[in-house]
Phi, psi and omega in degrees: 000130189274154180279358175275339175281344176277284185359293196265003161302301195300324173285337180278329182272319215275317170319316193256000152086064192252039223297341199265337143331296160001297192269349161326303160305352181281167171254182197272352163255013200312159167223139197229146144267098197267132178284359182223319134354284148099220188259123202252133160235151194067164190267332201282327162309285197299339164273309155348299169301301176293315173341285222286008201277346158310332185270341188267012145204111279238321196233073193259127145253174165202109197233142186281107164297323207220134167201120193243136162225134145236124185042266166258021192237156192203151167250120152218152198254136171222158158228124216266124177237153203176142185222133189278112190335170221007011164267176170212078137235153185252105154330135136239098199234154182262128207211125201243111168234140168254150183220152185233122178250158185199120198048063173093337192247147183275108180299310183225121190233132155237182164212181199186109149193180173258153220258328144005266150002307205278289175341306203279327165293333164246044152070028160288000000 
């Protein structure tokens, strides 16, 4: 798999709530820096992490708008809509990820967005 298809894989399993294909696209050292997360190392931690992420939200998407890639490295602009369990406010947030892959898989992804949104819905 070329890296723009583990790409538009990672928005397509995270949409559809596939988590373990998902955690699949990691590589087995992965490091991820996540902005409301915060920093993961390994895919068995980050499977670890996703198991619960079905109970923390009623609704999740997270769809790819934008996407560049060169050569194993790629930027994608996605927007994420999501509604957090015991809330019936609906998120809507703008989400900036880089990603660095090594033998088809992504060794480092971060992201950036605000995290505001997230905050107002769960009454913080």
């Amino acid at each position: 798999m070329g890296t723009k298809d583990v790409i538009e894989s990672y928005y397509r399993y995270a949409t559809s709530g596939d988590w373990s294909p998902w955690c699949d696209l990691f590589t087995e050292n992965t490091v991820i820096d996540e902005q409301m997360a915060g920093h993961i190392e390994g895919r068995e931690k980050l499977r670890e992490m996703m198991a619960g992420f079905p109970t923390m939200y009623t609704h999740f998407s997270n769809v790819a708008v934008h996407i560049v890639v060169e050569g194993d490295e790629a930027m994608a602009l996605s927007h994420i809509t999501s509604v957090p369990a015991g809330s019936a406010t609906e998120v809507q947030v703008d989400v900036a990820n880089y990603f660095k892959l090594e033998g088809g898989l992504i060794a480092y992804m971060k992201n950036v967005h605000d995290t505001a949104p997230f905050h107002s819905a769960s009454g913080e």
